[in-house]
N, CA, C and O atoms as a Tinker XYZ file with bonds, in Angstrom:
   432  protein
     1  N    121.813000  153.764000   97.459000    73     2
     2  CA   122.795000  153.640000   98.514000    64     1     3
     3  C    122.083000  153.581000   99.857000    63     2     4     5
     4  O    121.282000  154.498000  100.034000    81     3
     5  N    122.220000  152.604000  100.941000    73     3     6
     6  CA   121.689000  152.641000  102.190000    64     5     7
     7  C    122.156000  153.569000  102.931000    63     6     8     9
     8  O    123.380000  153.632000  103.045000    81     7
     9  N    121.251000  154.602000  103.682000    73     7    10
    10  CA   121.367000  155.268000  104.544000    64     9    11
    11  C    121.110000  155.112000  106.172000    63    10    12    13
    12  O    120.062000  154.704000  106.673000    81    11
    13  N    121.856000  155.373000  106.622000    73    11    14
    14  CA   122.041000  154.436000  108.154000    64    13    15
    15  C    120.910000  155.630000  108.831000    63    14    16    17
    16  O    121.055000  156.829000  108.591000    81    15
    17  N    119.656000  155.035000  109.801000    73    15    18
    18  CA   118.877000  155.855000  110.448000    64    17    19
    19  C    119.430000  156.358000  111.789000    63    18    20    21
    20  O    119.959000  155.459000  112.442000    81    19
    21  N    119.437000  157.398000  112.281000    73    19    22
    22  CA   120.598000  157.969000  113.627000    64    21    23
    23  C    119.705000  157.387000  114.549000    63    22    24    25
    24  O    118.625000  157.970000  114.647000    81    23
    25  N    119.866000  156.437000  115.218000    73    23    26
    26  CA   119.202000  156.432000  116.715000    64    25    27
    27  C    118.986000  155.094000  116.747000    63    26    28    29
    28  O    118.825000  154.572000  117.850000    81    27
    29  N    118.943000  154.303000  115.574000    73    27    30
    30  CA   117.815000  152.922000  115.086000    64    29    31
    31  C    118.982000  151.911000  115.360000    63    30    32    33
    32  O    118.674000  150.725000  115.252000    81    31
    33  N    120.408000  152.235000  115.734000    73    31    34
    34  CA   121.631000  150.936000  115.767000    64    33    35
    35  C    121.789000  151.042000  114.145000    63    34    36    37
    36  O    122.086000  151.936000  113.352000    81    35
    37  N    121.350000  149.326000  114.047000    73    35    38
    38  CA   121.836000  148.997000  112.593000    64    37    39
    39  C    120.580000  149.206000  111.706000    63    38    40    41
    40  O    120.957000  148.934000  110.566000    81    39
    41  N    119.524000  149.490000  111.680000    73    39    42
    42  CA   118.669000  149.979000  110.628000    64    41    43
    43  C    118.739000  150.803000  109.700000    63    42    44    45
    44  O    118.537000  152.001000  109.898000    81    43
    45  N    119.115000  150.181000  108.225000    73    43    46
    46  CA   118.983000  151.515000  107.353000    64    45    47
    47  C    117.959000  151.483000  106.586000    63    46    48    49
    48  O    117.223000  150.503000  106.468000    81    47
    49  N    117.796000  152.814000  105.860000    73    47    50
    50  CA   117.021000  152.498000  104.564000    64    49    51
    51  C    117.245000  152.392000  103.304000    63    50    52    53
    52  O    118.096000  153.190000  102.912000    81    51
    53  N    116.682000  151.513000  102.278000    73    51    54
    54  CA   117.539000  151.579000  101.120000    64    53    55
    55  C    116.587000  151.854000   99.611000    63    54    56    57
    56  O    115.416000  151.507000   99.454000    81    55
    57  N    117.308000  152.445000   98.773000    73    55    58
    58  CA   116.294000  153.149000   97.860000    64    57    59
    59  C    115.851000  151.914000   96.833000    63    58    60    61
    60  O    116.380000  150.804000   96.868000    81    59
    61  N    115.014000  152.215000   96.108000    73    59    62
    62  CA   114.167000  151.394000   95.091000    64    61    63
    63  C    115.101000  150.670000   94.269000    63    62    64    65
    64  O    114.570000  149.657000   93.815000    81    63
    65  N    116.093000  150.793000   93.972000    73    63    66
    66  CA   117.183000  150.334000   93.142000    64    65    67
    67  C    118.342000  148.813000   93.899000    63    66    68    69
    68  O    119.010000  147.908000   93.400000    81    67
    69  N    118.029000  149.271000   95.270000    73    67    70
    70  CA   118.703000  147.915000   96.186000    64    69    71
    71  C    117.881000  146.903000   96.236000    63    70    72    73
    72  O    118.142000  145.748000   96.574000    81    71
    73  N    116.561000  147.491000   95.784000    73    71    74
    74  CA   115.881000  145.985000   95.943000    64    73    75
    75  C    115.518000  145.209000   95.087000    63    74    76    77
    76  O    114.551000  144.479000   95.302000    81    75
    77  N    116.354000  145.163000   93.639000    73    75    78
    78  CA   116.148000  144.056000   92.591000    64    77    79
    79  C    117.230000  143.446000   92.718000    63    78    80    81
    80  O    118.253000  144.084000   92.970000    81    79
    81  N    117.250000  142.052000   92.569000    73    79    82
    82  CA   117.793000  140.939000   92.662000    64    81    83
    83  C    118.655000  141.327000   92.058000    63    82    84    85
    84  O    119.462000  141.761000   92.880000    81    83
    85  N    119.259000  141.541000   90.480000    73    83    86
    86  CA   120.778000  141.842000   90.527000    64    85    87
    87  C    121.708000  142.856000   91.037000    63    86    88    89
    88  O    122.901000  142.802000   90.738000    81    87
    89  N    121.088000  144.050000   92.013000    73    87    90
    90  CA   121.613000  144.589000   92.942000    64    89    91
    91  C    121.845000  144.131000   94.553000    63    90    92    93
    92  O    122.537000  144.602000   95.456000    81    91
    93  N    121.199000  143.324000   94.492000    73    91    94
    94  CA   121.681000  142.018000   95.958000    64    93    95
    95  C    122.715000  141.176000   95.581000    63    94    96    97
    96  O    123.570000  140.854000   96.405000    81    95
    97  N    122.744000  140.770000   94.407000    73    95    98
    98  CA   123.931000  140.101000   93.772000    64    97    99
    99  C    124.876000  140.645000   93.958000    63    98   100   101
   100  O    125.778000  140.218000   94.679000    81    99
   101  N    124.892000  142.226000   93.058000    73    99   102
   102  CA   126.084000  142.792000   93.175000    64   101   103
   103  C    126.532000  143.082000   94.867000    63   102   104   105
   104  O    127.654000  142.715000   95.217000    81   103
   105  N    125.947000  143.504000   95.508000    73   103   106
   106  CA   126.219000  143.784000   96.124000    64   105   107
   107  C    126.537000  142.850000   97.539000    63   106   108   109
   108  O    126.672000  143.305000   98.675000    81   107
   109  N    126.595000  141.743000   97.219000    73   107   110
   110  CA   127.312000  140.264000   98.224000    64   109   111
   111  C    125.896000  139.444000   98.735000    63   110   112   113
   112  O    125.901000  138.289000   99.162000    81   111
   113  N    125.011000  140.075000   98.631000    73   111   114
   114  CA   123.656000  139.835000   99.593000    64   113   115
   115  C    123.110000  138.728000   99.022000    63   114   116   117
   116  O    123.090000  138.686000   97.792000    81   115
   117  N    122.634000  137.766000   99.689000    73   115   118
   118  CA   122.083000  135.975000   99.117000    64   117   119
   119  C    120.396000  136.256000   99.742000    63   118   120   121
   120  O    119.798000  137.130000  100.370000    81   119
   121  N    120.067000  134.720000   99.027000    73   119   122
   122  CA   119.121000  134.808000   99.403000    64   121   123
   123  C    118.456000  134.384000  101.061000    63   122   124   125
   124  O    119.395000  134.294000  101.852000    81   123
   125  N    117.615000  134.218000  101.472000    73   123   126
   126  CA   117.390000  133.753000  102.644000    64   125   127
   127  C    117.614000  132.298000  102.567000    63   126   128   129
   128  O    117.197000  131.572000  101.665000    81   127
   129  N    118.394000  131.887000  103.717000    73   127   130
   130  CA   118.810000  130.394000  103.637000    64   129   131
   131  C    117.749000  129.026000  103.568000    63   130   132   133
   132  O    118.075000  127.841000  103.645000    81   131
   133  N    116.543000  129.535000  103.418000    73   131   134
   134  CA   115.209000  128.765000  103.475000    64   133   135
   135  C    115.092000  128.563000  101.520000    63   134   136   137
   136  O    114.523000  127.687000  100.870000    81   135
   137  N    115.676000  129.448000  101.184000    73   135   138
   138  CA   115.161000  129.238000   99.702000    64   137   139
   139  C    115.479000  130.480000   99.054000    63   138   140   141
   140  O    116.218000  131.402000   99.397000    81   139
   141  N    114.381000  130.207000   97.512000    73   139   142
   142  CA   114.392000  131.782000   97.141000    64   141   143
   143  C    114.381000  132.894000   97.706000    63   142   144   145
   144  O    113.947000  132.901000   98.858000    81   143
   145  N    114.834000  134.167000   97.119000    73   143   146
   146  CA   114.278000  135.171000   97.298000    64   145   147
   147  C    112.868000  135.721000   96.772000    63   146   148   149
   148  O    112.724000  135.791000   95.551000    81   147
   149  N    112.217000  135.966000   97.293000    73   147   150
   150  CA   110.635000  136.683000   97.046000    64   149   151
   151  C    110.507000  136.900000   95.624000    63   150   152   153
   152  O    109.704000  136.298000   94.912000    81   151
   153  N    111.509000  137.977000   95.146000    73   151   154
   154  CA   111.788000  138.908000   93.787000    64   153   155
   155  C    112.096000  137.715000   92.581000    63   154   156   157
   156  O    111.981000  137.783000   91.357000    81   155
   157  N    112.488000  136.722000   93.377000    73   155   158
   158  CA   112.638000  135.375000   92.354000    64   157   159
   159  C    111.355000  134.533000   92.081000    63   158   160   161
   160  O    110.958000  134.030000   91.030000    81   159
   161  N    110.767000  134.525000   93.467000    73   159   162
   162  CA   109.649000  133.711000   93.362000    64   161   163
   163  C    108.626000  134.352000   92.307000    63   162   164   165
   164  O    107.977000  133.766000   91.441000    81   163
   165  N    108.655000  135.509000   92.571000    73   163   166
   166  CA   107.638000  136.375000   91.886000    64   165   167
   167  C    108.069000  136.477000   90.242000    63   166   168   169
   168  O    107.122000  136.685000   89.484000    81   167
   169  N    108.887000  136.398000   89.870000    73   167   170
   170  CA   109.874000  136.354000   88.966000    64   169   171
   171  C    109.112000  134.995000   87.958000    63   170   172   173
   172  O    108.641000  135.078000   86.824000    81   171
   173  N    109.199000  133.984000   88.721000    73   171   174
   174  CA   109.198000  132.515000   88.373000    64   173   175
   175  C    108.126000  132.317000   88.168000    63   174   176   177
   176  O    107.829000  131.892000   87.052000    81   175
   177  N    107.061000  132.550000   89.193000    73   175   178
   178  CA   105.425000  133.061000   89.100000    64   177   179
   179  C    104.805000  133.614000   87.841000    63   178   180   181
   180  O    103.683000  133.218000   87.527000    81   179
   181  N    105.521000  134.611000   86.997000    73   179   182
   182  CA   104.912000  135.299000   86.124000    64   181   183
   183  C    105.634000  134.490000   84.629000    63   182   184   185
   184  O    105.090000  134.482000   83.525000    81   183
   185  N    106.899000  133.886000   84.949000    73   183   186
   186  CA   107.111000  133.444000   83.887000    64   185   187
   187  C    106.892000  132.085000   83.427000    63   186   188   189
   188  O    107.176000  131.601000   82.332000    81   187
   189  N    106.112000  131.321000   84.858000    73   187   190
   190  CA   104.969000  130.024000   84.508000    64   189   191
   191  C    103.914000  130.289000   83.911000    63   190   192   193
   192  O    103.503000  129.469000   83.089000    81   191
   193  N    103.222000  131.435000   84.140000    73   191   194
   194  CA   102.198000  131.679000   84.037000    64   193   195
   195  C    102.057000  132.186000   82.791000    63   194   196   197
   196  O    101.018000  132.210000   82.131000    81   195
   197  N    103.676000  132.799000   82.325000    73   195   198
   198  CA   103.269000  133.132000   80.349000    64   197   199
   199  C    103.642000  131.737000   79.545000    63   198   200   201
   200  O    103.155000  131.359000   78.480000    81   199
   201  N    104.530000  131.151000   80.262000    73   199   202
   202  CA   104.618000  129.963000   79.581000    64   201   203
   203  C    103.313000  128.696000   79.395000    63   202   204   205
   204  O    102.980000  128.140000   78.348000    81   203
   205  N    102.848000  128.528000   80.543000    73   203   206
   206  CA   101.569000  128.057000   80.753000    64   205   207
   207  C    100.117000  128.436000   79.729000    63   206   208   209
   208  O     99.333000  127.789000   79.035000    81   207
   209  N    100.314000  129.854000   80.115000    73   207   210
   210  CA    99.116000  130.274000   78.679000    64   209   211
   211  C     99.777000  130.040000   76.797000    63   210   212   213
   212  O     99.088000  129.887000   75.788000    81   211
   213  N    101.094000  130.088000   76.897000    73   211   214
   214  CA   101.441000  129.850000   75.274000    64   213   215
   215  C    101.372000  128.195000   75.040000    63   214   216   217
   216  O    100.813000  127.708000   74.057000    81   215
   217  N    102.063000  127.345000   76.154000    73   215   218
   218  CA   101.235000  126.190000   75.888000    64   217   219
   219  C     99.461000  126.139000   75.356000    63   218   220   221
   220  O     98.919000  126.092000   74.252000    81   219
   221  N     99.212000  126.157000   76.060000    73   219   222
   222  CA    97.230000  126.326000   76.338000    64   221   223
   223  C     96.929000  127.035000   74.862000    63   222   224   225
   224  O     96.022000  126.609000   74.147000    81   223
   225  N     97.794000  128.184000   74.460000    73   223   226
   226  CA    97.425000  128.581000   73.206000    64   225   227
   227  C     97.509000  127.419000   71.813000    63   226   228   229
   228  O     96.620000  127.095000   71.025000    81   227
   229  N     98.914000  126.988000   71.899000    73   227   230
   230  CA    99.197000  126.195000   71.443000    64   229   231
   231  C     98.702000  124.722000   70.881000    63   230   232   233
   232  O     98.846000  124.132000   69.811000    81   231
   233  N     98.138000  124.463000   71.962000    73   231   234
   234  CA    97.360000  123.204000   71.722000    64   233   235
   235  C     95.988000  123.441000   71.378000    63   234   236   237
   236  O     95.365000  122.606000   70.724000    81   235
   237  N     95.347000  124.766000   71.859000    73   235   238
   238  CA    94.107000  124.734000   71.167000    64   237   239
   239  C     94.338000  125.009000   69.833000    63   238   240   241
   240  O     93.508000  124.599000   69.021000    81   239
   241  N     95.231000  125.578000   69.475000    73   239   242
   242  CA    95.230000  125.948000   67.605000    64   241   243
   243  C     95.581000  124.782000   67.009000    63   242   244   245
   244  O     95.380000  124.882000   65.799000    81   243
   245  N     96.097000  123.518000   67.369000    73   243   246
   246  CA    96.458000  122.084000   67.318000    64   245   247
   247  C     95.367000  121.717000   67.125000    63   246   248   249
   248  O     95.001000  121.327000   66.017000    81   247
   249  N     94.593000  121.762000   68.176000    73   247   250
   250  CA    93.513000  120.587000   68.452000    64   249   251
   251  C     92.553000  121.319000   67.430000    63   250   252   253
   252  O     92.009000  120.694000   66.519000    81   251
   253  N     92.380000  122.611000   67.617000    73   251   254
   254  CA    91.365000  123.436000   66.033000    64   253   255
   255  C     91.805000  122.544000   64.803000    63   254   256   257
   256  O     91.178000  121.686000   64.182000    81   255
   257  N     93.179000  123.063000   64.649000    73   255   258
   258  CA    93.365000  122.568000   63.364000    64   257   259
   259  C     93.527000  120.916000   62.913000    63   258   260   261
   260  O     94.268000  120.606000   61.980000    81   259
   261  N     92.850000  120.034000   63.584000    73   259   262
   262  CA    92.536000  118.665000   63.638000    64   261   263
   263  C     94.137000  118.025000   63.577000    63   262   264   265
   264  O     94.449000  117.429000   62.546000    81   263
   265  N     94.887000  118.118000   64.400000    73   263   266
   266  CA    95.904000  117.803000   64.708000    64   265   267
   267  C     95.813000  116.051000   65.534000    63   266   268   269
   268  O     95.713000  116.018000   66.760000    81   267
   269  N     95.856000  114.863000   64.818000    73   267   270
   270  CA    95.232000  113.918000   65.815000    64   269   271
   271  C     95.963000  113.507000   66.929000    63   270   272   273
   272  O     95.372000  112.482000   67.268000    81   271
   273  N     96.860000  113.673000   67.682000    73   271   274
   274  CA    98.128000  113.397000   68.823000    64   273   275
   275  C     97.514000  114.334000   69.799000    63   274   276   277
   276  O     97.922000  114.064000   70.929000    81   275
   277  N     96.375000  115.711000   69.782000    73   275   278
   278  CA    96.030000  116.408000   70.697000    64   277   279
   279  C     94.776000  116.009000   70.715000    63   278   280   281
   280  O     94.095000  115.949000   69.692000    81   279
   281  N     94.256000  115.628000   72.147000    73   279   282
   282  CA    92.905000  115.316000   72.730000    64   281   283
   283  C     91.648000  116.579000   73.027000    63   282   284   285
   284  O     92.042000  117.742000   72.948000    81   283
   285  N     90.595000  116.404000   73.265000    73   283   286
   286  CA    90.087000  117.632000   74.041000    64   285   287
   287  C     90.610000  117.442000   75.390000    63   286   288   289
   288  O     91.000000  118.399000   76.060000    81   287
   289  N     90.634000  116.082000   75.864000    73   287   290
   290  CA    91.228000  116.185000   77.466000    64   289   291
   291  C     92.682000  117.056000   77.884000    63   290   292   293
   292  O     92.896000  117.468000   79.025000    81   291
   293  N     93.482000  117.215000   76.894000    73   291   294
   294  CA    94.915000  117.723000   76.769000    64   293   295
   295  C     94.670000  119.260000   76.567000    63   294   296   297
   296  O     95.419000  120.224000   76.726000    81   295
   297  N     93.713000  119.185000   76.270000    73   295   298
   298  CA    93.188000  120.858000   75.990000    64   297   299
   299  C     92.725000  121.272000   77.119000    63   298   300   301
   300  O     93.202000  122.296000   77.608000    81   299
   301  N     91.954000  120.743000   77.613000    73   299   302
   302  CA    91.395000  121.065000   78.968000    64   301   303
   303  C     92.147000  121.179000   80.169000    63   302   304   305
   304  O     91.965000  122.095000   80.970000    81   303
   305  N     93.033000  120.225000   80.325000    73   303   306
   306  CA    94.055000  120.130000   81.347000    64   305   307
   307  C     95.144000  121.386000   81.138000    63   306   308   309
   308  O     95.555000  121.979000   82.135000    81   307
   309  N     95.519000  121.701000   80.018000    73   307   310
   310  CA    96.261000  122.948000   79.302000    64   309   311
   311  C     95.480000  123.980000   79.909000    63   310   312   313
   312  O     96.184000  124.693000   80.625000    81   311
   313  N     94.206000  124.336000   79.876000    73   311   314
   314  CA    93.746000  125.559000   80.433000    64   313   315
   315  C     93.378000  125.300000   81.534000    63   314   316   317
   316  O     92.695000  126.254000   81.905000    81   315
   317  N     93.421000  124.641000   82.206000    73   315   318
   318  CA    93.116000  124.528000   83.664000    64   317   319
   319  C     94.883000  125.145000   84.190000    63   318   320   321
   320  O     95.144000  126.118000   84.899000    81   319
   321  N     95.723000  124.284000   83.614000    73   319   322
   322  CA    97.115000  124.632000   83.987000    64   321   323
   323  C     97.372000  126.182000   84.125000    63   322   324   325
   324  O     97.686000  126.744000   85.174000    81   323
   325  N     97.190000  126.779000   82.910000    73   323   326
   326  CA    97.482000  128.359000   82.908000    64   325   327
   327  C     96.663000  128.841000   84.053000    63   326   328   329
   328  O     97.103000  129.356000   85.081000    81   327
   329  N     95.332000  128.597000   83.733000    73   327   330
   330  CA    94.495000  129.170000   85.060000    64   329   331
   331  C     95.007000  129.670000   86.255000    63   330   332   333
   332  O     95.011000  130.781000   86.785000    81   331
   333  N     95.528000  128.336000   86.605000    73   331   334
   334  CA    96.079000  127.984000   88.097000    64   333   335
   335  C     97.105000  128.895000   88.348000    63   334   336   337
   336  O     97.195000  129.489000   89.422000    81   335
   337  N     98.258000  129.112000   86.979000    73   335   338
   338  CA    99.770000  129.396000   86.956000    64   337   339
   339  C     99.371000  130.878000   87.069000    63   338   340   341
   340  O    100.072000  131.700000   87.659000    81   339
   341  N     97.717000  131.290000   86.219000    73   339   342
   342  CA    98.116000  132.915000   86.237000    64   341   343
   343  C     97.522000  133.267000   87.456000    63   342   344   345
   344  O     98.039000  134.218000   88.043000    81   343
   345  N     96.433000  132.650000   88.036000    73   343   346
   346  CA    96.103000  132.543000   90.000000    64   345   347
   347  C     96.780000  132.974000   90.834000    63   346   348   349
   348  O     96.420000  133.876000   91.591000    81   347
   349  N     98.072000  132.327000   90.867000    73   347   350
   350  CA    98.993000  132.164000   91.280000    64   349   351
   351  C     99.373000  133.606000   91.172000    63   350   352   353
   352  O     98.748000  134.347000   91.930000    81   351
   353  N    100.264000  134.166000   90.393000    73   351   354
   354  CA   100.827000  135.034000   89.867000    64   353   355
   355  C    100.240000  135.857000   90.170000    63   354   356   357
   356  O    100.924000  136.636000   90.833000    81   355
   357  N     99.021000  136.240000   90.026000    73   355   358
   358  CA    98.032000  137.593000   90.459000    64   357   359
   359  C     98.423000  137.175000   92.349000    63   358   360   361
   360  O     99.195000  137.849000   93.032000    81   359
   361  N     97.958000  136.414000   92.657000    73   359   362
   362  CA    98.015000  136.157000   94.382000    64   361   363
   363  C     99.056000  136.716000   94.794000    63   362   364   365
   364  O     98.998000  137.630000   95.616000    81   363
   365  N    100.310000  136.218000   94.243000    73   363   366
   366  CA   101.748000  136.634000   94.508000    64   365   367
   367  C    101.695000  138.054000   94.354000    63   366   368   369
   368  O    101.941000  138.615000   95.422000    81   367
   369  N    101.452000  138.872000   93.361000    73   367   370
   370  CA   101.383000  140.151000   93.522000    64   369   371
   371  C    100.602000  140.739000   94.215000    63   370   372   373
   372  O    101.006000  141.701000   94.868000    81   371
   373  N     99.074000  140.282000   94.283000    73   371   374
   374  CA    98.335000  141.196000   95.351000    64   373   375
   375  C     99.443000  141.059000   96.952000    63   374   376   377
   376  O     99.768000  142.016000   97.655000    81   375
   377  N     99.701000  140.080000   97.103000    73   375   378
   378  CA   100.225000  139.801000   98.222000    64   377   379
   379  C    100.767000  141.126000   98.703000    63   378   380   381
   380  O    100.377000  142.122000   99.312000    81   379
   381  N    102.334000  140.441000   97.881000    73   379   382
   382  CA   103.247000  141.984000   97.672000    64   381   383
   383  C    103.312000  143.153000   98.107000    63   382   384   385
   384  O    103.970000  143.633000   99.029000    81   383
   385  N    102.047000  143.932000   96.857000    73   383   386
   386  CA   101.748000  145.155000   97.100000    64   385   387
   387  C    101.006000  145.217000   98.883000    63   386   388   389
   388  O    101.170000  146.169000   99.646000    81   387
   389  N    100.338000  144.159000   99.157000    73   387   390
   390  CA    99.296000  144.381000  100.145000    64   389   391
   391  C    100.702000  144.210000  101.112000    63   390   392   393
   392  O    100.412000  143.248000  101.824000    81   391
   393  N    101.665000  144.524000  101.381000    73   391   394
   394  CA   103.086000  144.026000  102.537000    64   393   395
   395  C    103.408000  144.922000  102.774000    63   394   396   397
   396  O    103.519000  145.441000  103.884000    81   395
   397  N    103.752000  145.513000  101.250000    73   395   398
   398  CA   104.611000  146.940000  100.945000    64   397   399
   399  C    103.688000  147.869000  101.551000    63   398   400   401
   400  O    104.070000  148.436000  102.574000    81   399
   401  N    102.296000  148.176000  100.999000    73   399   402
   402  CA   101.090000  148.993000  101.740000    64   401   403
   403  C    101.458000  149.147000  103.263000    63   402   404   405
   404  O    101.826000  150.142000  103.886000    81   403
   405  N    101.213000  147.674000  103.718000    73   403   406
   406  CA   101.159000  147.617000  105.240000    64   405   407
   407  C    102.960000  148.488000  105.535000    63   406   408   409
   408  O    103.284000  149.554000  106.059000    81   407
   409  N    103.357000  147.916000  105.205000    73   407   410
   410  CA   105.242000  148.367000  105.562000    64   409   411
   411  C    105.014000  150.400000  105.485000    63   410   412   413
   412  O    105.006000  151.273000  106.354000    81   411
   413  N    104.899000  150.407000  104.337000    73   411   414
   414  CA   104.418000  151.892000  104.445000    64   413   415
   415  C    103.232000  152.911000  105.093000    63   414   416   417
   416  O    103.076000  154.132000  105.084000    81   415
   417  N    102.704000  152.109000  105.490000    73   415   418
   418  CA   101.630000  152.704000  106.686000    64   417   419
   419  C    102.135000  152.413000  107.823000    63   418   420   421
   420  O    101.389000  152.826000  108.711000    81   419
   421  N    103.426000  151.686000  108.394000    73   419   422
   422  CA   103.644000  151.725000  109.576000    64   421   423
   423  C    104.522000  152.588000  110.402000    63   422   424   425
   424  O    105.696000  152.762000  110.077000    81   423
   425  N    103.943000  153.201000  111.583000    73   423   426
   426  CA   104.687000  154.506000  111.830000    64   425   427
   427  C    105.617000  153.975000  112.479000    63   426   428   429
   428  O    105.579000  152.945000  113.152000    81   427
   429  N    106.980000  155.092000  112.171000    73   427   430
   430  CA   108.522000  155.054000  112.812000    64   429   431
   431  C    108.473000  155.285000  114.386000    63   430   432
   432  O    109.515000  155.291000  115.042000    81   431
C-alpha cells in the first residue's frame, strides 16, 4: 500500500509488492507512454535469452546427430544469437540493480 511522505506534496512510497507489473495492472497504472515498462523489458530480455539458448541447443544435437537441413553455419549463427540474447539480459539486470543501489544510497 503507498504511503504518502508528510512534507514531500505528492511523493509516496510504495512497498515491494507495487512494483510488479500485475500490481500496476491491477491497480489502473500503464505503462510509460514511450513504450514498455522496464519490468516487461526485463521480462522479455530473459525470456529471449532462454529461448535463444534452447534453439542453439537444439540445433547442435541436430547438426551432432547428422541431421542434413542443419549447416555448421546455422549452428554458429544459433550461438552467436543466444550469446548476444543472454548479454543482453545480464546488462539489463546489472543495470537495474546498479539504479536501485544508486536510488537507495540517495539521501532524503
Amino acid at each position: 500500500m503507498a504511503t504518502p511522505i508528510s512534507g514531500l506534496g505528492s511523493v509516496t512510497l510504495i512497498g515491494p509488492a507495487e512494483l510488479t507489473p500485475a500490481a500496476a495492472r491491477a491497480s489502473g497504472a500503464s505503462a510509460p507512454a514511450g513504450g514498455a515498462s522496464f519490468g516487461d523489458t526485463l521480462a522479455n530480455a530473459l525470456s529471449d535469452a532462454r529461448e535463444a539458448e534452447r534453439t542453439e541447443e537444439s540445433m547442435m544435437q541436430r547438426f551432432a546427430a547428422g541431421d542434413p537441413t542443419i549447416g555448421i553455419h546455422e549452428v554458429m549463427i544459433a550461438a552467436e544469437q543466444a550469446s548476444i540474447a543472454v548479454r543482453f539480459a545480464v546488462t539489463t539486470t546489472n543495470r537495474a540493480v546498479e539504479a536501485y543501489r544508486e536510488l537507495m544510497s540517495t539521501p532524503l
